[in-house]
C-alpha positions in Angstrom: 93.1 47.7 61.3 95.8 48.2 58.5 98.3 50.7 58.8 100.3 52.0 55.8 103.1 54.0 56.0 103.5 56.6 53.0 106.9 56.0 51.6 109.2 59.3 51.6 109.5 61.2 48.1 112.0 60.2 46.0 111.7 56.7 47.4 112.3 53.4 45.5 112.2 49.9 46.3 115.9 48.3 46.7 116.7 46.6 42.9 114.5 48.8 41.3 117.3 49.9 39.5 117.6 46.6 37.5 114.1 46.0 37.2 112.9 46.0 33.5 109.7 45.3 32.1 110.9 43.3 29.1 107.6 43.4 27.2 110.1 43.8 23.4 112.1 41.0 24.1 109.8 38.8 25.6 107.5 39.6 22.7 110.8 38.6 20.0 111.6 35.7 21.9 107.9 34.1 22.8 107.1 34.6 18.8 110.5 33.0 18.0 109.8 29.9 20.5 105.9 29.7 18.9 107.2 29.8 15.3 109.9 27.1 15.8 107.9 24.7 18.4 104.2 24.8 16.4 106.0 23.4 13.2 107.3 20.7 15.4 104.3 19.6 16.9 102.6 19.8 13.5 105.3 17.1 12.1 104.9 15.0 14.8 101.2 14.7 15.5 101.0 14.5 11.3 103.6 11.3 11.9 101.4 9.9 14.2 97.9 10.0 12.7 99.5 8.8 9.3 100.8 6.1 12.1 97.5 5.2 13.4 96.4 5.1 9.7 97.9 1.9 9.1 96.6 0.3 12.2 93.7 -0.3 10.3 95.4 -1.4 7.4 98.0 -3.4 8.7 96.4 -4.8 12.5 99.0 -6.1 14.9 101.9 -5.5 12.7 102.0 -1.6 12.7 104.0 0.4 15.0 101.5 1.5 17.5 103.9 2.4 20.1 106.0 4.7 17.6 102.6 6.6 16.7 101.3 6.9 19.8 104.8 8.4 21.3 104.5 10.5 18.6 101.2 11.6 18.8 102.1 12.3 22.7 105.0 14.4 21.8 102.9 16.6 19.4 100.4 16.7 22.1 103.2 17.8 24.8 104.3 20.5 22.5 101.2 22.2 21.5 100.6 22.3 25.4 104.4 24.2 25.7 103.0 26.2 22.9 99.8 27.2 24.8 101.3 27.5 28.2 103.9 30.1 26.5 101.1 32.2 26.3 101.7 32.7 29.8 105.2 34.5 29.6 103.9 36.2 25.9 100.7 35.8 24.3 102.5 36.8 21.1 104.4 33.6 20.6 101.2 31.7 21.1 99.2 33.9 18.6 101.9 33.8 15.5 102.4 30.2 16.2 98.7 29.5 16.2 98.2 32.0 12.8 101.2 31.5 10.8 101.1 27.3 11.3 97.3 26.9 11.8 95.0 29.3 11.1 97.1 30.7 7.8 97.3 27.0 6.0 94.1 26.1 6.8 92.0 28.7 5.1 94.7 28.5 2.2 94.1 24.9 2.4 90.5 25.8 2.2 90.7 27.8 -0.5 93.2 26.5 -3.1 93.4 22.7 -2.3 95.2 21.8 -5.2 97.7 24.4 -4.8 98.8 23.4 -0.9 99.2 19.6 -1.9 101.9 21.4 -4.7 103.7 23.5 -2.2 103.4 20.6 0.3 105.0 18.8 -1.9 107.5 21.3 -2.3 109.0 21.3 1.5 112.3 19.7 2.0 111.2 16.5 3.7 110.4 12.9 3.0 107.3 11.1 0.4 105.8 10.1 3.8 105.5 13.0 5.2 104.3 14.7 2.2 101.6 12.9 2.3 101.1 12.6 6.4 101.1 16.8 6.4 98.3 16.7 3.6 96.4 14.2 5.5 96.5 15.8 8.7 95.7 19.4 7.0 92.8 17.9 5.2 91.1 16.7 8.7 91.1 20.5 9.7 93.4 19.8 12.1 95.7 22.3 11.5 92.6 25.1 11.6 91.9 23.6 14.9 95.0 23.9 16.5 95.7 27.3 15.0 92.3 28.8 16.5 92.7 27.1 20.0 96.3 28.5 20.1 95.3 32.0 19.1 92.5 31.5 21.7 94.9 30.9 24.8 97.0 33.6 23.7 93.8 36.1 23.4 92.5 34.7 26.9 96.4 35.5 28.4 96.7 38.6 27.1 92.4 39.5 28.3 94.0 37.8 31.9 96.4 40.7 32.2 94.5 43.7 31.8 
């Protein structure tokens, strides 16, 4: 048999005081983290498939290790990007829609456009043409949906 005690009026819990709900900044910081780390794992697992591209053309002489560390790093930070989802679906969501759900239907829609502004991005030939491999695989549509999905399924978890 339980027996609960009514707390007295006016009553409140020792540190109550400090406690904060937080939901604004951990909304600003979690979008912040997805829209910095989803880039990230989008150059790396682009590295690493244009990687594993030339151990086809190249057999034992390519650098499998570098691609497959590569891959595993992408791999490692789309997991962080998921798992953020946890402290605020937001981050997960914008990271999943602004770096994979966005290019992909532009990609979609105006191929010949998204090779130009791929081309346009401050970064090496090679990865020019790794980020337009990888977003013509879908890849990037993929990523974006499951990201938006764990974000959707945190926030569903909540209520």
């Amino acid at each position: 048999m339980s027996e609960k005690f009514p707390s007295p009026a006016g009553w409140t819990p020792p540190g109550a005081q400090f406690r904060s709900s937080g939901g604004f900044s951990r909304t600003i910081v979690g979008a912040l983290v997805g829209l910095i780390v989803t880039p990230i794992g989008i150059g790396f697992a682009a590295r690493g498939a244009a990687g594993t591209r030339q151990w086809v053309i190249l057999g034992d002489f390519a650098d499998r290790l570098g691609a497959t560390l590569q891959i595993l790093v992408a791999a490692v930070l789309f997991l962080l990007v998921a798992a953020l989802a946890a402290y605020s679906a937001a981050g997960t969501i914008v990271g999943g829609l602004v770096w994979g759900v966005l290019p992909g239907v532009i990609y979609l829609i105006f191929p010949d456009d998204t090779f130009r502004l791929i081309g346009d991005l401050p970064v090496s030939d090679d990865m020019h043409i790794a980020l337009f491999q990888w977003l013509q695989t879908g890849f990037p549509l993929i990523v974006g949906i499951l990201l938006i999905g764990a974000g959707g399924a945190a926030t569903l978890r909540r209520r």
